[in-house]
N, C-alpha and C positions, 0 to 999 in steps of 0.2 A: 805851156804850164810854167808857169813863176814857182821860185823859192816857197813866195810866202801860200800858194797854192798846195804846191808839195806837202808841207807843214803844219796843215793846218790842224785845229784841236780831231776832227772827225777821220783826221788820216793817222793821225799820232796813237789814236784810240784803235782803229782799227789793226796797227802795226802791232801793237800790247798784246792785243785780242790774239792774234794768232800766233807769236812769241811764243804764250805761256799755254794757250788751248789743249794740247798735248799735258803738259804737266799737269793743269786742274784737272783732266778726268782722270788721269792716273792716283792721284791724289782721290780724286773721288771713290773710287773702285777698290784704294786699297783699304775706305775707310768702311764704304755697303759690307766687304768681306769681312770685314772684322765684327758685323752687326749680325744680330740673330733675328728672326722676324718671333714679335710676339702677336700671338690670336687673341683676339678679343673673344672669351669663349660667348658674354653674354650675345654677343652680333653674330655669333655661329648661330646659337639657340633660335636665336629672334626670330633670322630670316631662311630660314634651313627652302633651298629650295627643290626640294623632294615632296614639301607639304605643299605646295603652292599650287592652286587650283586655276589650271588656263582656261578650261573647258569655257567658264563664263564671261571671258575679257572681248 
């Protein structure tokens, strides 16, 4: 394996990748926890699957 093997753009990417992989999900995680989930209540109503009839499928 050569220098410019070593170096090359798909090894330099890869090296980034797993550098910082760690940091983006922590970053990610602390960002989901600071998010609330909203319900779409019309998509509750719509498809409530209590009503939904298998008997005929």
């Amino acid at each position: 394996m050569t220098d410019d093997d070593m170096w090359s753009e798909d090894s330099i990417d890869s090296l980034i990748s797993e550098r910082y992989y760690s940091d983006f999900t922590d970053r990610m995680k602390k960002i989901a926890e600071g998010m609330t989930p909203q319900k779409n209540e019309s998509a509750f109503r719509r498809f409530s699957p209590f009503k939904l009839n298998l008997e005929n499928v």
